[in-house]
Each structure stands twice: as C-alpha cells, then as structure tokens.
C-alpha positions as CSV (number, residue, x, y, z in Angstrom):
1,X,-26.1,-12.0,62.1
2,X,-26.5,-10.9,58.5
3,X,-25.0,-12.6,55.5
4,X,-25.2,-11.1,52.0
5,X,-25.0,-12.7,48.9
6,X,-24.4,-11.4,45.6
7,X,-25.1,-13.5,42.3
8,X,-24.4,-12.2,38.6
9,X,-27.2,-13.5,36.4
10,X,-26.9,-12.7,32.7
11,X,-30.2,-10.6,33.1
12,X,-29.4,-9.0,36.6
13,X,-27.6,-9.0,39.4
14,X,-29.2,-10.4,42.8
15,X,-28.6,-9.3,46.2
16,X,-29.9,-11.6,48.5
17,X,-29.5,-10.3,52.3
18,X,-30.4,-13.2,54.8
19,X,-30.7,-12.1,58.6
20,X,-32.6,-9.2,60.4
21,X,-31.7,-5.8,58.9
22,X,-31.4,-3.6,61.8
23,X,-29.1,-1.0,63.1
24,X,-26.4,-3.6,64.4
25,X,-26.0,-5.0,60.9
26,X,-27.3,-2.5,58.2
27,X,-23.8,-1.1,57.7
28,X,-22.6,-4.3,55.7
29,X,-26.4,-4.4,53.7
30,X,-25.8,-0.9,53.0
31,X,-22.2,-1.2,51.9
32,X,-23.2,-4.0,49.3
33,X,-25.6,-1.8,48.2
34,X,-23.2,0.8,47.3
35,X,-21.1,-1.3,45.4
36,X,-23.9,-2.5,43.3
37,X,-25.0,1.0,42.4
38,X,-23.6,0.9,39.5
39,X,-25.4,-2.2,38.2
40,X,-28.1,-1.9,35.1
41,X,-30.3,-4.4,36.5
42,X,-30.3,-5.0,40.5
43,X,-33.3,-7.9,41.9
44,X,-33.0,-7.6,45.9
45,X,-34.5,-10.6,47.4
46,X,-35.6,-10.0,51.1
47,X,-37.2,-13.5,51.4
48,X,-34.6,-14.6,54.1
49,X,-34.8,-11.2,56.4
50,X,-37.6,-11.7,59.3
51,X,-36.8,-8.3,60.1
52,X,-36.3,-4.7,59.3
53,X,-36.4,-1.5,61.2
54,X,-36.3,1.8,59.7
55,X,-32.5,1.7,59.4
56,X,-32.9,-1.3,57.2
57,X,-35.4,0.3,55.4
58,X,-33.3,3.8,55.3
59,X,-30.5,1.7,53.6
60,X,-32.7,-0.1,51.1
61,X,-34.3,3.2,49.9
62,X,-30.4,4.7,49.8
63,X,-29.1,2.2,47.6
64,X,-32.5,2.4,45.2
65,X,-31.6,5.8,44.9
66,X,-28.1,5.6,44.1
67,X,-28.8,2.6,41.6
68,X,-31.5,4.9,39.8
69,X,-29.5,7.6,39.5
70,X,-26.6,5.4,37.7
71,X,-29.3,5.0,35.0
72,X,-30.3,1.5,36.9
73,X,-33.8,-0.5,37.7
74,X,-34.5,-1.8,40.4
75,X,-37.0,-4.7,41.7
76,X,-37.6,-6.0,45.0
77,X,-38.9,-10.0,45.8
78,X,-40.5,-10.4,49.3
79,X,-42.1,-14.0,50.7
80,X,-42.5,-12.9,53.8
81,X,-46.5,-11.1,54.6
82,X,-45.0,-9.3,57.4
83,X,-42.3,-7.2,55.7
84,X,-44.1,-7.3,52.5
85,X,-46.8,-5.4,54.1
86,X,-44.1,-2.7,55.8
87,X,-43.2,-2.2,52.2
88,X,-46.1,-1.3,51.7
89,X,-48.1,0.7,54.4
90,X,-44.6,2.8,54.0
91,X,-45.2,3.6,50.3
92,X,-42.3,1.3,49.1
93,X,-43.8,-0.3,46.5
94,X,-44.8,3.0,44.6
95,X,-40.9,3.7,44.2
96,X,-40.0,0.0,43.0
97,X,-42.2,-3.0,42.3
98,X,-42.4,-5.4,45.4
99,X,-43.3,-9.1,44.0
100,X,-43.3,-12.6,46.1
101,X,-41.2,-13.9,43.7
102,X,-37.4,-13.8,42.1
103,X,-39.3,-14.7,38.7
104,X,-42.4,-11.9,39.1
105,X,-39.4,-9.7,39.8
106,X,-37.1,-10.4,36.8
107,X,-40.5,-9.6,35.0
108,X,-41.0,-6.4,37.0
109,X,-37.5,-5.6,35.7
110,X,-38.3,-6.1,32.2
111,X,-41.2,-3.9,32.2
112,X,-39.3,-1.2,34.4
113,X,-36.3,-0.8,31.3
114,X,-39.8,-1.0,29.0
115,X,-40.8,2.3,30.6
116,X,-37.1,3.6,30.4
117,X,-36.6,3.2,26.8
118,X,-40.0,4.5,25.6
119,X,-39.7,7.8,28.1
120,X,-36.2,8.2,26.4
121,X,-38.0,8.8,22.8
C-alpha cells in the first residue's frame, strides 16, 4: 500500500510517497504529482519507498517534467543506497539533483532557482 503525503513549507512544497512504487500503486503517486505541477518549488522525498519499478520511475520523471515546464524546480531526497543508486545508474540525477537529505535538498533547490534567474538575463 502506498500513502502520500503532501506538506506546504514556506520554501517548498514536499511530497513525501511512503510504500513501494509499482504498477499496482503508481496511479495515486502519479496523480499527486500532477496536482503539484503547478508548484514553484517541489522537494520529493523517496526515503520511505523500498521500492520502485520502472512505472514508478516513468511517473516520477512525468511529474518532473510537467513541474519544469510550469516554470518549477525540482529536487529529490533519497536515504535509501538501493534506490539511490537506480537513480543513478538510470541517469536520474543528471535531470534533478538526488541528495540523502530533505535539508541537502532545500539547498539543491536554492541553487536550482540560482541557475534559473541568471540564464533569464
């Protein structure tokens, strides 16, 4: 079972998925996902899934895409070595930073809308 929960920060918004991601419950992850699209600042913390498949991982790069394209950043916090290095050996973390931590991700979210603003001028 999958549970989702979503917490307004006054720096972001966090997305905080806890269960496997797989095909039997990506549906409600990607959902969420697409209502926080339109969020400036979106922190997904994977630390509480032990598991994703490529649906999971289909859903994730989805709702990355539709944030960006609503003029967003996005960071992702992963504990876990397992799915950290998935994120990796797919090429994950070259499209959004992938920290171990919900703080080294608010930081990778600063520097992400530092890179916005100076490739606006």
């Amino acid at each position: 079972m999958l549970e989702i929960e979503v917490e307004e920060t006054e720096q972001y918004t966090l997305c905080r998925p806890s269960g496997e991601l797989d095909a039997y419950t990506v549906g409600a992850f990607r959902e969420t996902l697409t209502e926080l699209a339109g969020k400036s600042h979106l922190l997904i913390d994977l630390s509480e899934v032990p598991f994703m498949d490529s649906a999971g991982l289909g859903a994730l790069i989805g709702g990355i895409r539709r944030t960006r394209e609503a003029e967003g950043v996005v960071a992702v916090a992963c504990s876990r070595p397992a799915l950290t290095r998935l994120l990796h050996t797919t090429g994950f973390n070259r499209i959004v930073p992938v920290t171990e931590s919900i703080e080294e991700a608010e930081e990778a979210l600063i520097e992400e809308l530092e890179k916005l603003a100076n490739s606006d001028k």
